[in-house]
C-alpha positions as CSV (number, residue, x, y, z in Angstrom):
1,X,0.0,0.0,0.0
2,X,1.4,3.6,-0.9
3,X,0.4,4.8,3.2
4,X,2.5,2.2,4.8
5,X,5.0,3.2,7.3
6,X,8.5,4.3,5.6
7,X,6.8,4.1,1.9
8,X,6.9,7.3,1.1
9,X,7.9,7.0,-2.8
10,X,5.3,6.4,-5.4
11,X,6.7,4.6,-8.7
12,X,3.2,4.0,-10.6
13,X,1.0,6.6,-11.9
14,X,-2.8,8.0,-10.6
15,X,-4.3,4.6,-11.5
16,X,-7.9,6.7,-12.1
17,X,-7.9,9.8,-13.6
18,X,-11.2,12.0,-14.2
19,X,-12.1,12.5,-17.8
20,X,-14.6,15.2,-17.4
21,X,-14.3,18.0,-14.5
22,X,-17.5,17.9,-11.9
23,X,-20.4,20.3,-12.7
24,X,-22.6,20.7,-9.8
25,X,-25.5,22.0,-11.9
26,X,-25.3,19.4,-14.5
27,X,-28.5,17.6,-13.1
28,X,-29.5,19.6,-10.7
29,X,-31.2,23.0,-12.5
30,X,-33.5,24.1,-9.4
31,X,-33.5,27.5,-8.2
32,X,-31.1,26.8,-5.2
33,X,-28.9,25.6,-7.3
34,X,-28.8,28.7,-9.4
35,X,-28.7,31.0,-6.5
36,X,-25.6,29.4,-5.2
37,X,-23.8,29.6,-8.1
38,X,-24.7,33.0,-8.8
39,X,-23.6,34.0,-5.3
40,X,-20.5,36.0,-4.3
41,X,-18.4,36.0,-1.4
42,X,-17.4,38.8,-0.2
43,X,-17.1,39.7,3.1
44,X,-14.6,36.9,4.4
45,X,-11.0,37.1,4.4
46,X,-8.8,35.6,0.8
47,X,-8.5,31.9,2.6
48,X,-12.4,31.6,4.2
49,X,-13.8,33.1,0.6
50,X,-11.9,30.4,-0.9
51,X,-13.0,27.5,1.4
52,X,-16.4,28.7,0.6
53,X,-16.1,28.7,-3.0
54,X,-15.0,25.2,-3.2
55,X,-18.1,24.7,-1.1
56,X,-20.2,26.1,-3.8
57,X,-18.2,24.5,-6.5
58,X,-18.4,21.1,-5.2
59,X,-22.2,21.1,-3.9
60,X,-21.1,21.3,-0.2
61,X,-22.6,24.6,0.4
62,X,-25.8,24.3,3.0
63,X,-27.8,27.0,3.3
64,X,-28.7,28.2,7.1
65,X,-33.2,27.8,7.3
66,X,-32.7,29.7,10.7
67,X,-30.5,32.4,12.3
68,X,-27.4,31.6,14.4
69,X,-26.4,33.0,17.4
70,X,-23.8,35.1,17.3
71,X,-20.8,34.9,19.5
72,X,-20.0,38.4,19.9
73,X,-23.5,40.7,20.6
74,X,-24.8,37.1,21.3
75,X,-28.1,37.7,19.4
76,X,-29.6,35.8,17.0
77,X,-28.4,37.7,13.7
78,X,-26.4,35.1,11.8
79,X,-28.0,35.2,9.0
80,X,-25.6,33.7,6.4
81,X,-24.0,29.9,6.5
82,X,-20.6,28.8,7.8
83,X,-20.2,32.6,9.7
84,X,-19.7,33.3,13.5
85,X,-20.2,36.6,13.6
86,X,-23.0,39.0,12.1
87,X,-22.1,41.4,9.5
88,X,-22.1,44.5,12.2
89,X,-19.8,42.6,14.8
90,X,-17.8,41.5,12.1
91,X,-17.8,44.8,10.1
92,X,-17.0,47.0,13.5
93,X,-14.6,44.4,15.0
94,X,-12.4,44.5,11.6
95,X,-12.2,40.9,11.6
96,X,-13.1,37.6,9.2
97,X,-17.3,36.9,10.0
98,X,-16.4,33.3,9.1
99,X,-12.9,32.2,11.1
100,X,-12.6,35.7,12.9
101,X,-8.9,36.2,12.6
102,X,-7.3,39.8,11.4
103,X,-6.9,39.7,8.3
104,X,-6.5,43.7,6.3
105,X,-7.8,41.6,3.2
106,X,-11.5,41.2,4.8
107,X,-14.0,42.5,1.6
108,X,-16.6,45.0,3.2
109,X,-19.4,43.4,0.9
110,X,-22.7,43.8,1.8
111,X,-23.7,40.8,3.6
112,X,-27.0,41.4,4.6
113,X,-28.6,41.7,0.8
114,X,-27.5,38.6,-0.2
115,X,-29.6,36.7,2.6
116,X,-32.2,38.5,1.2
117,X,-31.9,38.2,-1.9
118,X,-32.3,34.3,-1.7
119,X,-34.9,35.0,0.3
120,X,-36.9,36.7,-2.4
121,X,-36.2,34.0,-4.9
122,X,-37.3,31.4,-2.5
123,X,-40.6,33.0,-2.5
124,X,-41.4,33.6,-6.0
């Protein structure tokens, strides 16, 4: 097996490769669907916007149906998935909504319209 103890060299190729790259609307056309890949992130920090990305990419993305609790103001305000912190802790704190770290490349997106703007397509 290539994981045993002191193997660490590989002499064979990938013995499967992909042919095609996956498409995570290629049977799946419903609203939801559409939404998520129309969605952009913007107001996490360059490494969180990228985990959530590959999310969306690879149909790992979940939608929140109820607001979090937010572990700064400790309301319920959460309003978007995978995020900590509500846009106006995160926003006044400077920090990452999603891993709450730092970072001087945080986007200062607007948050709250995109919640709502699923929202609105739900509906109709």
């Amino acid at each position: 097996m290539s994981s045993e103890k002191g193997n660490i060299k590989r002499n064979r190729a990938q013995k499967h490769q992909n042919s095609r790259a996956f498409k995570n609307d290629l049977h799946d056309k419903t609203p939801k669907t559409k939404f998520l890949n129309s969605l952009e992130i913007s107001d996490v920090c360059l490494h969180c916007k990228g985990i959530l990305e590959w999310r969306i990419k690879f149909k790992k993305y979940k939608l929140l149906k109820n607001p979090k609790t937010c572990t700064k103001c400790n309301k319920k305000s959460v309003t978007l998935s995978y995020r900590v912190m509500c846009a106006n802790c995160a926003i006044s704190l400077k920090v990452c909504p999603k891993c709450g770290k730092n970072e001087a490349e945080v986007g200062q997106g607007n948050s709250e319209s995109i919640a709502s703007d699923y929202d609105s397509n739900e509906e109709a």
